[in-house]
VEXKOLLO-283336 format. One record per residue: residue number from 1; residue in three letters; x, y, z of N, C-alpha, C, CB in turn. Coordinates in pm, 1 decimal. Glycine has a CB too. Example, Ala and Ser with C-alpha at 12.3 -4.5 7.8 and 13.67 -1.06 7.14 Angstrom:
2
- nr_rest_n_east_n_north_n_up_ca_east_ca_north_ca_up_c_east_c_north_c_up_cb_east_cb_north_cb_up
- 1_ALA_1319.0_-569.0_780.0_1230.0_-450.0_780.0_1320.0_-330.0_780.0_1130.8_-447.3_904.6;
- 2_SER_1285.0_-225.0_708.0_1367.0_-106.0_714.0_1290.0_3.0_787.0_1408.4_-59.8_572.5;
END
This chain:
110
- nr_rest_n_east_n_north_n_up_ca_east_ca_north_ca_up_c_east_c_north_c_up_cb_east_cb_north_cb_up
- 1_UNK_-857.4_9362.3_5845.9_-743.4_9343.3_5760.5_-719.9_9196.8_5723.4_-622.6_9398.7_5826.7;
- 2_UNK_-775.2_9119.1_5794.0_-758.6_8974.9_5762.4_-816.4_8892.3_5620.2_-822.2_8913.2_5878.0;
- 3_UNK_-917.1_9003.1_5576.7_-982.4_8975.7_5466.6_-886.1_8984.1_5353.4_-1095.0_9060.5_5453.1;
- 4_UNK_-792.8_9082.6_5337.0_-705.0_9127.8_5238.7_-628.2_9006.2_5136.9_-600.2_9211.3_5320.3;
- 5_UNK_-694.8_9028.2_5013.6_-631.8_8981.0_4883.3_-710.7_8837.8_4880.7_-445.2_8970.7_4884.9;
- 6_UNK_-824.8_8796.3_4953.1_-930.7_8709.6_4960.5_-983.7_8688.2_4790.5_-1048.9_8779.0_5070.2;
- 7_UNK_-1024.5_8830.5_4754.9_-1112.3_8853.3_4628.9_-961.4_8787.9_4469.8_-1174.6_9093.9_4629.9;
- 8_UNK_-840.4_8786.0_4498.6_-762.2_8742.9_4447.0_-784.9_8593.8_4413.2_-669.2_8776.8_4509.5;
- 9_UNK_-754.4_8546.5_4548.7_-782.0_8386.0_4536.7_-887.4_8343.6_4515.3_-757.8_8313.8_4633.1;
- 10_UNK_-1038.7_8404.2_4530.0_-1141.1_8385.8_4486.5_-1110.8_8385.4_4309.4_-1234.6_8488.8_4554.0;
- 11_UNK_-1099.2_8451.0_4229.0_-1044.6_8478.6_4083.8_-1003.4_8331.5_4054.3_-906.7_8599.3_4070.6;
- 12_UNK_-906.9_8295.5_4127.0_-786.0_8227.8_4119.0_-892.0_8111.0_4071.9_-673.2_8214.3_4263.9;
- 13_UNK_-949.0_8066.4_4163.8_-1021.2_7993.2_4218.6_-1146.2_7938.7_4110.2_-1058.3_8066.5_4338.6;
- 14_UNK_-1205.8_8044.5_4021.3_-1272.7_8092.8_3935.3_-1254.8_8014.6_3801.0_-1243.4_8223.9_3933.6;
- 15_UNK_-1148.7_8098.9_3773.7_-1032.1_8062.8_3634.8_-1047.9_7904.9_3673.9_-821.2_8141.4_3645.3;
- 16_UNK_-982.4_7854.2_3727.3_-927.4_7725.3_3732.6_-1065.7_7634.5_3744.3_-815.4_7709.2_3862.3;
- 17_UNK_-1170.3_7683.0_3775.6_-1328.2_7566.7_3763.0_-1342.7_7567.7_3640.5_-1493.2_7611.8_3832.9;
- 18_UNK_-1342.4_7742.8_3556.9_-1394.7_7766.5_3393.6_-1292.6_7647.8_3319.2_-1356.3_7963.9_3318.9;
- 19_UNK_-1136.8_7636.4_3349.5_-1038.5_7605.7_3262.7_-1058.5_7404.9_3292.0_-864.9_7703.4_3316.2;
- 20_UNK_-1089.4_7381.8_3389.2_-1136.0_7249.8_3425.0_-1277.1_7158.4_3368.6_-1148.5_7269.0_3559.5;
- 21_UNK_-1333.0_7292.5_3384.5_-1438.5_7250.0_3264.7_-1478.7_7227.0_3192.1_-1478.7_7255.0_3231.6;
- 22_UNK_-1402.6_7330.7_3058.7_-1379.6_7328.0_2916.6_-1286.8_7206.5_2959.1_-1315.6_7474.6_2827.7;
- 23_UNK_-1165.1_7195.3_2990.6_-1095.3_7088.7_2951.3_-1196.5_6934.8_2945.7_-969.1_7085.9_3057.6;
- 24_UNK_-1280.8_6897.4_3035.9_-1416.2_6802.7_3028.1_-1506.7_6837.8_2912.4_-1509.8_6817.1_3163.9;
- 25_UNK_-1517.5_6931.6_2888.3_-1650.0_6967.9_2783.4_-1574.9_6937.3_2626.9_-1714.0_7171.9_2800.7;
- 26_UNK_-1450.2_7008.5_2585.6_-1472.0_6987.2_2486.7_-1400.9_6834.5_2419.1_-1443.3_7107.2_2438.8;
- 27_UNK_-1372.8_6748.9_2480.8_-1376.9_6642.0_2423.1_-1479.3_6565.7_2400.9_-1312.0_6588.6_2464.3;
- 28_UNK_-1543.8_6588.0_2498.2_-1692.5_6526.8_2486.5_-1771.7_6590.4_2345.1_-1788.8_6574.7_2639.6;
- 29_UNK_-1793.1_6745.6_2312.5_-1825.0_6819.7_2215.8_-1771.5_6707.9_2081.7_-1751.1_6977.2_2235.7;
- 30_UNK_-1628.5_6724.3_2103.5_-1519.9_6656.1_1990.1_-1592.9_6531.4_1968.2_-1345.0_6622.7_2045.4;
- 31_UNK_-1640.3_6401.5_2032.6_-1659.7_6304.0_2042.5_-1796.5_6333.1_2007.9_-1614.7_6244.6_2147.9;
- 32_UNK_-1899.4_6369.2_2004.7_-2038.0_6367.7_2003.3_-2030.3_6427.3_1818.8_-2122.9_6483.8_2150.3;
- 33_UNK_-1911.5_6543.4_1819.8_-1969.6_6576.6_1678.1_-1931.1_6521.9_1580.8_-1959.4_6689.6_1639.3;
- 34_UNK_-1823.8_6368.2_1584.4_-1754.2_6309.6_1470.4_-1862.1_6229.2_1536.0_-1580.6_6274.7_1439.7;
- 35_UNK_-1940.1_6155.5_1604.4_-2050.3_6056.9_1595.1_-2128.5_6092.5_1522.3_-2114.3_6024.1_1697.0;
- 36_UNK_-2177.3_6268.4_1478.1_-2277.4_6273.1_1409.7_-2258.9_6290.8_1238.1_-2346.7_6373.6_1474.4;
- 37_UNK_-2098.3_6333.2_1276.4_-2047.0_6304.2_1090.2_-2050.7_6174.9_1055.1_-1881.5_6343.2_1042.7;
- 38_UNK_-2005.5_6086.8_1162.3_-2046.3_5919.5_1085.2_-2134.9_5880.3_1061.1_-2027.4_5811.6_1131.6;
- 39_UNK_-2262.9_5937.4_1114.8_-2437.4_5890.1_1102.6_-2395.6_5969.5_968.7_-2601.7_5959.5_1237.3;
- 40_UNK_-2373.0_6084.6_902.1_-2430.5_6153.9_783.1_-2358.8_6039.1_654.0_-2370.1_6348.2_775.8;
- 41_UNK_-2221.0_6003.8_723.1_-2119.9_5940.3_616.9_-2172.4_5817.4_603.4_-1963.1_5930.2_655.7;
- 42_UNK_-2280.0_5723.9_682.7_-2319.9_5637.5_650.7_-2433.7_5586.9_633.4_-2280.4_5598.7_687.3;
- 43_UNK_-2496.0_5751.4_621.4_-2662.8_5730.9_550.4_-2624.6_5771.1_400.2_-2812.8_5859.4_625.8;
- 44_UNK_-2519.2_5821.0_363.2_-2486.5_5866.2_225.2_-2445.7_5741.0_143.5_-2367.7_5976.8_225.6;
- 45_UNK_-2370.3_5665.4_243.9_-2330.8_5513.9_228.9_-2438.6_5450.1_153.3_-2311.3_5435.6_371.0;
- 46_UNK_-2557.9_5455.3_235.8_-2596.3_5310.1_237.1_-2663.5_5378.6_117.3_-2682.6_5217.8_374.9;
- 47_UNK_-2742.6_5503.1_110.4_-2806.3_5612.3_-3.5_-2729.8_5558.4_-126.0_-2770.1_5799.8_26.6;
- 48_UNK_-2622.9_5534.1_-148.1_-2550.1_5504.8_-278.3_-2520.8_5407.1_-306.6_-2455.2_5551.1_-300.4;
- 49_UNK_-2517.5_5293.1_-205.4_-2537.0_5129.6_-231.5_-2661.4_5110.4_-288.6_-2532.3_5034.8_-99.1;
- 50_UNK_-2774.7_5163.4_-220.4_-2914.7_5111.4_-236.9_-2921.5_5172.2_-376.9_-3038.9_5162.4_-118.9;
- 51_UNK_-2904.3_5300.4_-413.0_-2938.4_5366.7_-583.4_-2863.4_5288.8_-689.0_-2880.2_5542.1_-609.6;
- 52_UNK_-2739.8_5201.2_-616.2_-2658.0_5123.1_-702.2_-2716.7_4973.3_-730.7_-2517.7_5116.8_-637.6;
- 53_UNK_-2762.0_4935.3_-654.9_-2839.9_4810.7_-608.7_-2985.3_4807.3_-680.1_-2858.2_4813.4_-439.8;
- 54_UNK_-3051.7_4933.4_-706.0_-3165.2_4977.7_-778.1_-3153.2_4987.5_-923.8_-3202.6_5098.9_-730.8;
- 55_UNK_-2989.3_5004.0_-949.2_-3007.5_5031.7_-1155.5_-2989.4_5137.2_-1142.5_-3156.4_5010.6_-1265.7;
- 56_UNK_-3030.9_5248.8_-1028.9_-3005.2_5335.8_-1091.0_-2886.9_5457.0_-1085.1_-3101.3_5363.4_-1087.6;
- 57_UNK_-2788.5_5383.6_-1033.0_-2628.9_5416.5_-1057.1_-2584.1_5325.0_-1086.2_-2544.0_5463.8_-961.2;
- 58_UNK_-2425.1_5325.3_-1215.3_-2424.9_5206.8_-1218.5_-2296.2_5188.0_-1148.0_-2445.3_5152.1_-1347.2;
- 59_UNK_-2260.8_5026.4_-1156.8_-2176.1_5029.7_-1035.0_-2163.0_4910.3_-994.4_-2220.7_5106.9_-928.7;
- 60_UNK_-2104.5_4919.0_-823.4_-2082.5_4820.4_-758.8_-2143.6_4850.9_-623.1_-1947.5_4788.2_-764.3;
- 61_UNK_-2295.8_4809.5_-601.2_-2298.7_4860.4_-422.6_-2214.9_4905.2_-340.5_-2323.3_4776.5_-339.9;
- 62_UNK_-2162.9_4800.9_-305.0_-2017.8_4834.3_-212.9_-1933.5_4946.2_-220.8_-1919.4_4740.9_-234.6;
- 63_UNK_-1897.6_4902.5_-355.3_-1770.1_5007.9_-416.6_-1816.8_5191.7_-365.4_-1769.4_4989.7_-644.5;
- 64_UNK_-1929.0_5186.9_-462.1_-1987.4_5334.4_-462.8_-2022.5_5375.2_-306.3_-2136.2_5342.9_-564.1;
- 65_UNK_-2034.8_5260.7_-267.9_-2110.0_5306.8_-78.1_-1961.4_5337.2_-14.2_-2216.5_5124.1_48.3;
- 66_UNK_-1840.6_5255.7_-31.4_-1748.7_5279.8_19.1_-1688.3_5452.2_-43.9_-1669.5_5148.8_-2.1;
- 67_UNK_-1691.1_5490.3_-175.3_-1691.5_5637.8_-204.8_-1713.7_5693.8_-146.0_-1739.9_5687.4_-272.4;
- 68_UNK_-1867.7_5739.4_-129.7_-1919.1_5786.5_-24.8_-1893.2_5805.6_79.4_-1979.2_5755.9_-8.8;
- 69_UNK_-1868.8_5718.7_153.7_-1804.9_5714.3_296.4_-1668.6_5766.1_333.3_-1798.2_5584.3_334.6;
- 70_UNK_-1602.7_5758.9_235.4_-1459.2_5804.5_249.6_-1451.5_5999.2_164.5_-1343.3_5653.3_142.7;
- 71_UNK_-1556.8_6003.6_109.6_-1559.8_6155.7_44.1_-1662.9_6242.3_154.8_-1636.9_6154.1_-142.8;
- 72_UNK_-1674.0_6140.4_284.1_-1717.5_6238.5_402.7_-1633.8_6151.3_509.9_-1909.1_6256.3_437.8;
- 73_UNK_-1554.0_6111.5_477.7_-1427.5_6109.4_607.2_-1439.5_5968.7_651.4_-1454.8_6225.9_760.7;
- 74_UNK_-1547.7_5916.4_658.3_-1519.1_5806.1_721.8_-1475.0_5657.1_604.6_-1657.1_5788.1_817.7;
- 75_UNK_-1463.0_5578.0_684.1_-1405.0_5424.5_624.7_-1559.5_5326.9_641.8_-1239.3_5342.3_752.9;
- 76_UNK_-1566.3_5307.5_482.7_-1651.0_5192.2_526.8_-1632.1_5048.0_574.8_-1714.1_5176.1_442.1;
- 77_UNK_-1709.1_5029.4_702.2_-1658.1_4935.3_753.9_-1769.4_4795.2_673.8_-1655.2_4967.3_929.2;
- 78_UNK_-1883.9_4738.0_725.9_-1967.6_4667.4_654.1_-2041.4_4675.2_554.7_-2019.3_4640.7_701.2;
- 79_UNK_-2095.6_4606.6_490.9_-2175.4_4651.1_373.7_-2204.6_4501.4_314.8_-2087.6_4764.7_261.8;
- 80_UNK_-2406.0_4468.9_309.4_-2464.6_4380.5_310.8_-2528.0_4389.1_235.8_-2502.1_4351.9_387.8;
- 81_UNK_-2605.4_4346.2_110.6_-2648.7_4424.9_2.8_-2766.5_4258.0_-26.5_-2491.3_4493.3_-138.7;
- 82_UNK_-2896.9_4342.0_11.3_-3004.5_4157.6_-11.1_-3082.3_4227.4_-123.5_-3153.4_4075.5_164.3;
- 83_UNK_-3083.8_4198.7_-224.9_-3182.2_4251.6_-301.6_-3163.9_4421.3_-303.9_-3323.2_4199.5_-240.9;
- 84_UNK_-3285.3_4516.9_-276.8_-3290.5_4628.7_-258.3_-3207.0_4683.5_-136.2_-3412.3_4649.8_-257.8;
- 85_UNK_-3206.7_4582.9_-28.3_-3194.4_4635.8_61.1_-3065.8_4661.0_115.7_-3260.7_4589.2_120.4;
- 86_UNK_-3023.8_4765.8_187.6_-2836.1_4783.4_189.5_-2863.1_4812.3_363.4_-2732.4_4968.2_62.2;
- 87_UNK_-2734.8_4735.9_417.9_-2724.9_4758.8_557.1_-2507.7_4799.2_518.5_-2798.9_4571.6_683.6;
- 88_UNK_-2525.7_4931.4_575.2_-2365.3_4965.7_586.5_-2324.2_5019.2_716.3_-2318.8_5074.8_480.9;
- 89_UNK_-2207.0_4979.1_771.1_-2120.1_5020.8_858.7_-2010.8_5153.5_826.0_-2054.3_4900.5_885.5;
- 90_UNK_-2051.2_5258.8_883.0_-1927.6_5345.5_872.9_-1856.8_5357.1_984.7_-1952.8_5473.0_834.1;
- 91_UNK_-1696.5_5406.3_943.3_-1639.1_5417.5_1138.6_-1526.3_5551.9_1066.6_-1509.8_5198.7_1250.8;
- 92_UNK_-1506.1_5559.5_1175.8_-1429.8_5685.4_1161.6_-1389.4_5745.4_1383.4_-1576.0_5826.4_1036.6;
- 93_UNK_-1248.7_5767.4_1352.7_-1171.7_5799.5_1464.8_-1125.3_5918.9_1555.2_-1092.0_5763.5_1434.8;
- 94_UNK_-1157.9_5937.0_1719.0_-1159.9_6041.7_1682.9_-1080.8_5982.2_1895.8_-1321.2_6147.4_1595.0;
- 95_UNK_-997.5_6099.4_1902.7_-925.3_6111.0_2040.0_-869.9_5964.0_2086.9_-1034.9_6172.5_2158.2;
- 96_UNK_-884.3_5859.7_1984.7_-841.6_5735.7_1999.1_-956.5_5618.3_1980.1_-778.9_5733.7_2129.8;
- 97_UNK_-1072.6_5623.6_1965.8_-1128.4_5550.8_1976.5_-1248.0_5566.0_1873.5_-1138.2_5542.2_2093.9;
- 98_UNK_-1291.8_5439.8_1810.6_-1341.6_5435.2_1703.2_-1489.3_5467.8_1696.5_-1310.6_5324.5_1659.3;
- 99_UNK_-1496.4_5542.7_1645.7_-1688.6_5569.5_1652.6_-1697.0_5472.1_1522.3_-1776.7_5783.6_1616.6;
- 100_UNK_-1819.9_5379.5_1557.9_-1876.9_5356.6_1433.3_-2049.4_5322.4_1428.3_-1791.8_5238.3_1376.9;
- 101_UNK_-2066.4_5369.3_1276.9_-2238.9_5386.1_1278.7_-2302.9_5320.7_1157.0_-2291.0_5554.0_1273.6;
- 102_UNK_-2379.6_5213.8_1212.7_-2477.8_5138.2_1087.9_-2607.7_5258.4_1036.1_-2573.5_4965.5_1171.1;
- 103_UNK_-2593.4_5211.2_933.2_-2726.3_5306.7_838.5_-2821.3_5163.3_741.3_-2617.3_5461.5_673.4;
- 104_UNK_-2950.9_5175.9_726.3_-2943.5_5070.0_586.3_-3060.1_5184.8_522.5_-3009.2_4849.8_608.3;
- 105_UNK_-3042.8_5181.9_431.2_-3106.3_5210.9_255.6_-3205.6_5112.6_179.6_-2975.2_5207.0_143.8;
- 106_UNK_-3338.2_5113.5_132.7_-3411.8_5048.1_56.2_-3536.7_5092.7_70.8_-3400.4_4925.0_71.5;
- 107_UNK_-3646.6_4960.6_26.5_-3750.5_5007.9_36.9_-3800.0_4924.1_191.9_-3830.5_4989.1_-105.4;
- 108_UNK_-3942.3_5043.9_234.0_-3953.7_5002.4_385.2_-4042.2_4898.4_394.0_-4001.9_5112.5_480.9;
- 109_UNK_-3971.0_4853.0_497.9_-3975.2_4677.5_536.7_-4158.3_4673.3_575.1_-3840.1_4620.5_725.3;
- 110_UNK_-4208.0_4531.9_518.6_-4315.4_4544.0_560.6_-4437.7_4605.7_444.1_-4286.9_4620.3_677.5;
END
C-alpha cells in the first residue's frame, strides 16, 4: 500500500520536464529563426545594391539595399559600395537583442 498514487506524481513529474523544456527550446527556435530571416534580408540587400551599383537598376545602392531590407523586416544597418562590390549589414530584433548579419554582392574576388 505504500506505493499508492506514486504513478500520479510520476505524471506530475513528467508534465513539468516536457513544460521546462519547451519553455528552453522555444526561444532558442525564436532566436535561430529571425537569424536566418536576417541572412535572407541581407543577401537581398546587398543583391539590390550590387544590381544598382551595376546599371542595372536604377537608383541609389544604398537606398534600394535599404528597401530591401526593410520589405523583409529587417533595418539596414551598413552599406559599403567599392565599385561593383557591395558589403551590407542587416539587423533586426528579436526577445531583446539584436541579431545582425553582413552579406556582400558583386563579382568574385580574385
Amino acid at each position: 500500500m505504500a506505493e499508492r498514487g506514486s504513478g500520479s506524481v510520476l505524471a506530475v513529474a513528467l508534465v513539468a520536464s516536457v513544460l521546462m523544456l519547451a519553455g528552453l527550446v522555444l526561444p532558442l527556435n525564436a532566436a535561430l529563426m529571425t537569424r536566418q530571416l536576417t541572412a535572407n534580408a541581407a543577401d537581398a540587400a546587398a543583391l539590390a545594391a550590387a544590381d544598382t551599383a551595376s546599371g542595372l537598376v536604377a537608383g541609389y545602392p544604398c537606398a534600394n539595399a535599404a528597401e530591401a531590407a526593410r520589405l523583409n523586416g529587417a533595418t539596414l544597418g551598413e552599406c559599403a559600395v567599392n565599385g561593383l562590390d557591395v558589403r551590407v549589414t542587416a539587423t533586426r530584433q528579436v526577445l531583446g537583442v539584436l541579431v545582425s548579419v553582413g552579406s556582400r554582392a558583386g563579382p568574385s574576388p580574385g
